[in-house]
C-alpha positions as CSV (number, residue, x, y, z in Angstrom):
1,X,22.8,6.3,-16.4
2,X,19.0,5.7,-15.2
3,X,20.4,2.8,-13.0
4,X,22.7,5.1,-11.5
5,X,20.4,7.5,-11.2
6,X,17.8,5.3,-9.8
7,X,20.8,3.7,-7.2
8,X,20.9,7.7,-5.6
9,X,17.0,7.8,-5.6
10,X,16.9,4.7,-3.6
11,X,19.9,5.6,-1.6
12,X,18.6,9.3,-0.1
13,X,15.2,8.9,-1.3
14,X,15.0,12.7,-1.7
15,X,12.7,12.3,1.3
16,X,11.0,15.0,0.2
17,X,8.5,12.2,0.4
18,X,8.0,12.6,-3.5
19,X,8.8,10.4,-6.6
20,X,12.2,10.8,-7.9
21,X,12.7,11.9,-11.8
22,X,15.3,12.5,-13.8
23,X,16.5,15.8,-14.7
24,X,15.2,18.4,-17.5
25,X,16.7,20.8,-15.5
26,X,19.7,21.1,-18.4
27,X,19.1,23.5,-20.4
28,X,20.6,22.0,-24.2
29,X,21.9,25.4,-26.7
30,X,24.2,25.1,-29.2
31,X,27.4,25.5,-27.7
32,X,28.0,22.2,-25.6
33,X,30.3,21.0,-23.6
34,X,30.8,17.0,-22.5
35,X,31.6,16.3,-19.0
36,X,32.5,12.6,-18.5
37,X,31.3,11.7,-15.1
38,X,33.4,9.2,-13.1
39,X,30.1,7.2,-11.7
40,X,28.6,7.0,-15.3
41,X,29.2,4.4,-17.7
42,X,31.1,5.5,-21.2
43,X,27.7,6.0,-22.8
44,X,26.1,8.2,-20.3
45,X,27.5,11.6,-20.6
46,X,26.5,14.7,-19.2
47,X,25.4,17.2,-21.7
48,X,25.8,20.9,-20.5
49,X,25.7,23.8,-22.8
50,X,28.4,26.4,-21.8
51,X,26.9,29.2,-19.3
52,X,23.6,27.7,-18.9
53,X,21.3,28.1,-15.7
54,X,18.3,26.2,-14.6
55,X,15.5,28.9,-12.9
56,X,12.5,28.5,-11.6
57,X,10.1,28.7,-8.4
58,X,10.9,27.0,-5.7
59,X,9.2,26.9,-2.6
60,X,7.4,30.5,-3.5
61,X,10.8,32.5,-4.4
62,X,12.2,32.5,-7.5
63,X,15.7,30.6,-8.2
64,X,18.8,30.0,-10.3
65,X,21.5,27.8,-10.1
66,X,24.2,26.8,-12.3
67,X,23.6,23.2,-14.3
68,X,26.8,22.6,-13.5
69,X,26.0,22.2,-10.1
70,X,22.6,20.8,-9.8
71,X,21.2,17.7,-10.7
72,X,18.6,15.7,-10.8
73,X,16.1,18.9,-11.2
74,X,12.4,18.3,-12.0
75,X,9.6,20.4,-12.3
76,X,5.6,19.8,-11.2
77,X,5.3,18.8,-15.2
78,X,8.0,16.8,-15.7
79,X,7.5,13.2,-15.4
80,X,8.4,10.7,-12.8
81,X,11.0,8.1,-13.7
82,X,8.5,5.0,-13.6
83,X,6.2,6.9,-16.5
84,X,6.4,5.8,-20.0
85,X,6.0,9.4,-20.5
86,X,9.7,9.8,-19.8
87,X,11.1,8.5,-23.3
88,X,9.2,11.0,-25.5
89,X,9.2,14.3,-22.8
90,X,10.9,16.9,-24.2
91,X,11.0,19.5,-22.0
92,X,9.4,23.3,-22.5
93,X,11.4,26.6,-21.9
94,X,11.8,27.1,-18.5
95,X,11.1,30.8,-17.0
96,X,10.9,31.6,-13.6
97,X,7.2,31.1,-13.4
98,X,7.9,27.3,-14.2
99,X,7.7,25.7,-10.6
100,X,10.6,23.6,-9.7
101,X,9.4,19.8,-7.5
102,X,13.3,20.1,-6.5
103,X,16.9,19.1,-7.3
104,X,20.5,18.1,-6.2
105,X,24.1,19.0,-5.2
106,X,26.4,17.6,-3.3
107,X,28.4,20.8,-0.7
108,X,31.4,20.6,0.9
109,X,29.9,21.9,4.8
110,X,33.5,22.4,5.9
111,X,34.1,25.2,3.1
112,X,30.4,25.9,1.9
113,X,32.0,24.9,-1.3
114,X,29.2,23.3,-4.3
115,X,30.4,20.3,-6.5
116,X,30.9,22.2,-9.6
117,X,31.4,19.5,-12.3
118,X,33.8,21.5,-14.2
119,X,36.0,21.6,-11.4
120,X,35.8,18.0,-9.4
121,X,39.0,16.5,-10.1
122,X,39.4,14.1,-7.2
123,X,36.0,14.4,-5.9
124,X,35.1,10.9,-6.0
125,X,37.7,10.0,-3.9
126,X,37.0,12.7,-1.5
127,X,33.2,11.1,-1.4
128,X,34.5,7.7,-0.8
129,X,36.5,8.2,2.3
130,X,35.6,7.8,5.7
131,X,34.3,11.3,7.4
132,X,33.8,13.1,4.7
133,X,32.9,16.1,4.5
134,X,30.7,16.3,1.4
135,X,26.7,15.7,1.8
136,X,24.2,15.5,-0.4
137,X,21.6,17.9,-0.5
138,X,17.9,17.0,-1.8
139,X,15.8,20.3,-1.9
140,X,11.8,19.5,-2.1
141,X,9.3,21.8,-2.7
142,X,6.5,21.8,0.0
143,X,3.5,22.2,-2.5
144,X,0.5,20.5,-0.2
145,X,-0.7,20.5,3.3
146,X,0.8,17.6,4.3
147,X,4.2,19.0,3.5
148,X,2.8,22.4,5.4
149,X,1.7,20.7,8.4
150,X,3.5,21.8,11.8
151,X,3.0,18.4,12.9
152,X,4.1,16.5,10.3
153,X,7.6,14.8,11.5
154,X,5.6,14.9,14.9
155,X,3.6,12.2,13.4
156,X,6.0,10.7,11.4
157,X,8.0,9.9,14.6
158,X,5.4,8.7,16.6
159,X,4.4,6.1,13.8
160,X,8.1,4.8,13.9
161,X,7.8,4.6,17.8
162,X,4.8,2.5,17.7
163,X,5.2,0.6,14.1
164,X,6.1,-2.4,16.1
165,X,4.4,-4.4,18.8
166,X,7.2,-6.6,19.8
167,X,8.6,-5.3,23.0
168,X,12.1,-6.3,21.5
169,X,11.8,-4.7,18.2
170,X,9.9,-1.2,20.0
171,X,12.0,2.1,20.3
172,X,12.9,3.8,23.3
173,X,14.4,7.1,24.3
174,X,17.8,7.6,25.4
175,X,17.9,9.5,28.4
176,X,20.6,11.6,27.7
177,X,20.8,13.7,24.7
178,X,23.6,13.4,22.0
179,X,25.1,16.6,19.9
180,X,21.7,18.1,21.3
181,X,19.7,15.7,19.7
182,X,16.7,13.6,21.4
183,X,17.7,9.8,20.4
184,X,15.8,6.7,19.9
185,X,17.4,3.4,19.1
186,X,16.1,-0.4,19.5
187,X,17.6,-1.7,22.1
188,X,16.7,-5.7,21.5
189,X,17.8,-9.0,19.5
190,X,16.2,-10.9,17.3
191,X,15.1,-13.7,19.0
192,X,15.9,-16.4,16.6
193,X,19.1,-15.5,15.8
194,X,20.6,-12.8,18.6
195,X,21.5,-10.6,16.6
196,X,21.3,-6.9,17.7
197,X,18.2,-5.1,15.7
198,X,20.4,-2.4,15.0
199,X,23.2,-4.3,14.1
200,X,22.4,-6.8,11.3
201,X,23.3,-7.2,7.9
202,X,23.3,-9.5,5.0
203,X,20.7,-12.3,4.3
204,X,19.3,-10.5,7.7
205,X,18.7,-7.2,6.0
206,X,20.1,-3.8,7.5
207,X,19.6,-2.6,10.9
208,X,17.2,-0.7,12.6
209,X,18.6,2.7,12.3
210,X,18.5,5.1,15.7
211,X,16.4,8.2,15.0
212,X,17.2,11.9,16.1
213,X,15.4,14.9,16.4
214,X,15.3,18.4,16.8
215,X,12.5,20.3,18.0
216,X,11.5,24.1,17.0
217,X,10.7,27.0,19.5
218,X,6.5,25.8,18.6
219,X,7.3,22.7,20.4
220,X,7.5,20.6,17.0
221,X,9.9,18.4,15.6
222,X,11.7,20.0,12.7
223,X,15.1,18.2,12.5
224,X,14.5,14.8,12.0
225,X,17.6,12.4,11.0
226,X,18.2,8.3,10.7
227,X,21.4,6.9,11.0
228,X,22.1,3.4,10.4
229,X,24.8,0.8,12.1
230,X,25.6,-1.1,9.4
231,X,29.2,-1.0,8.2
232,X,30.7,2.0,6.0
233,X,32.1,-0.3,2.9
234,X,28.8,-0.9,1.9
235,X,28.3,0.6,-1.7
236,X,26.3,0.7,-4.6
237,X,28.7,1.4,-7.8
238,X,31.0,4.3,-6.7
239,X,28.8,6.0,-4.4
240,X,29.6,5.5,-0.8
241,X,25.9,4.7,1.2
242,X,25.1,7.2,3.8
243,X,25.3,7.0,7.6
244,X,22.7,9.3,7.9
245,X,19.3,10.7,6.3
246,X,18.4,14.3,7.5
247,X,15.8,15.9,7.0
248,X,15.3,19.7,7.8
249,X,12.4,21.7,7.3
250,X,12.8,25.6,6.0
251,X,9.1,27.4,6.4
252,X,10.5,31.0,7.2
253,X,10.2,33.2,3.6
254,X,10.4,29.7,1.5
255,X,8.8,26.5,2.0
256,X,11.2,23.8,1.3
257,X,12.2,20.4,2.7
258,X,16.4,19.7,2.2
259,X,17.0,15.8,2.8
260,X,20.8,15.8,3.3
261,X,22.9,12.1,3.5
262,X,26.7,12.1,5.2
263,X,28.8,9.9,6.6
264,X,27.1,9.0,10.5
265,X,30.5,10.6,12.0
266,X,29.5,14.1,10.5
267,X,26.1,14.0,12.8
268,X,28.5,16.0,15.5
269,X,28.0,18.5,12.8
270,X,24.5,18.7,12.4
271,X,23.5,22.2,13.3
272,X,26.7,23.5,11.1
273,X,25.6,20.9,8.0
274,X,22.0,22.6,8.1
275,X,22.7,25.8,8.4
276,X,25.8,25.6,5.3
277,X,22.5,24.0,3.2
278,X,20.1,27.0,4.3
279,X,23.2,28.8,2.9
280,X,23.6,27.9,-0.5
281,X,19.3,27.6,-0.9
282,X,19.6,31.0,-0.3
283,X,22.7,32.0,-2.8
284,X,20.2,30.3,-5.3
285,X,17.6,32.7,-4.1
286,X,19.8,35.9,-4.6
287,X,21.1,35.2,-8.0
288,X,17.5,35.2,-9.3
289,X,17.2,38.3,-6.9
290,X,20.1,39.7,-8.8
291,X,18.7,39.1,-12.3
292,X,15.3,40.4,-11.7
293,X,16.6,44.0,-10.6
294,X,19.2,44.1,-13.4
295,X,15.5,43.4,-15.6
296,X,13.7,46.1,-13.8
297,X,16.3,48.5,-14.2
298,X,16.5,47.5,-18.1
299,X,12.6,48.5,-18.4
């Protein structure tokens, strides 16, 4: 299960720029149900007690989603994968005070539908083919000012323009825009073997991907997505890899980072893709909403 865990990690880095953990986000009670997972092995189960939640803070509002749509959630207390911390943690009680680093799900942007594990029949299948329309969505909690800075994907971009000083390996700007995105690709060869920068694969490594972004009405890059060349059969166990990382920043009344990965045909869809995740942040927002009146009223 960690190795599967750690493939996803790898795979969309949660580029939330943070470490990834594994989850203490389920809640175990009494009354538990097994869930067989089709990407685990027979001895990694999911454990999910019937009706739970996971709540917390996140990104200065209060949330609560349903464990059996969220994965992969972590708290600021809960330790990283790589600590030896990890095999002894046991978990507190969360409230909604406890402050959430981030989590998972995967969303069907077509239907705004969330991966509810109960209900996946066929889902795997659906991930594996070409064009899909399921992402993954990482949600990050901006907690310092390097995550607050206006400038920070303004930076991040202009080290990847200048991070090499081979004219052949450098990016460059293509003139026109594509979906309404500002593009960059490497437009050269490696000059021992020919082979297109963005292009190669195997002993070679993979490609330079081509970089878009997006920029806000401050004049700063907010949408920032990678897409890489190499071919779509590539895998690691049964998760497809994705075309494209995507990263979106959300300061407006939370401060959160979502780092979405979809098949590179699905960056037509960009705009809609954000937007469905903004979405379904927020539904998280108003259930906790929902149970904090029903409190106050109680009192």
């Amino acid at each position: 299960m960690k190795k599967w865990l750690l493939g996803l990690c790898l795979l969309f880095g949660l580029a939330t720029l943070s470490v990834c953990s594994f989850s203490d986000g389920i809640l175990i009670g009494k009354n538990q149900r097994k869930i067989q997972d089709a990407a685990f092995s027979d001895k990694g189960r999911v454990e999910v007690p019937e009706g739970s939640y996971t709540i917390g803070t996140l990104g200065g509002r209060k949330v609560r989603m349903s464990s059996y749509q969220v994965q992969d959630v972590s708290y600021t207390d809960t330790p990283t994968a790589f600590s030896k911390d990890w095999e002894t943690y046991k978990a507190p009680p969360r409230t909604y005070d406890s402050v959430l680093a981030g989590f998972d799900f995967y969303l069907n942007y077509e239907t705004g539908v969330i991966r509810d594990i109960r209900h996946d029949d066929g889902f795997y299948d659906e991930l594996k083919a070409s064009d899909t329309p399921w992402v993954f969505v990482g949600v990050g909690n901006n907690l310092d000012s390097l995550d607050k800075s206006p400038t920070r994907w303004d930076d991040f971009v202009a080290m990847k323009l200048r991070e090499s000083d081979q004219p052949h390996d450098q990016y460059v700007r293509v003139p026109e825009k594509e979906y309404g995105l500002e593009k960059y690709i490497v437009k050269g060869s490696d000059p021992e073997t020919s082979i297109p920068y963005r292009e190669r694969v195997g002993k070679y490594g993979l490609g330079k991907e081509d970089i878009f972004v997006a920029w806000d009405k401050d004049g700063h890059i907010n949408t920032y997505i990678s897409c890489g060349n190499y071919p779509y059969s590539l895998k690691i166990d049964y998760v497809v890899i994705p075309q494209c990382s995507h990263k979106f920043v959300i300061h407006k009344d939370i401060d959160v980072i979502l780092s979405i990965g979809y098949d590179r045909k699905r960056i037509r869809d960009w705009r809609k893709i954000e937007n469905e995740a903004m979405k379904a942040v927020w539904s998280f927002v108003a259930a906790a909403d929902a149970d904090r009146t029903v409190d106050a009223h109680k009192e």
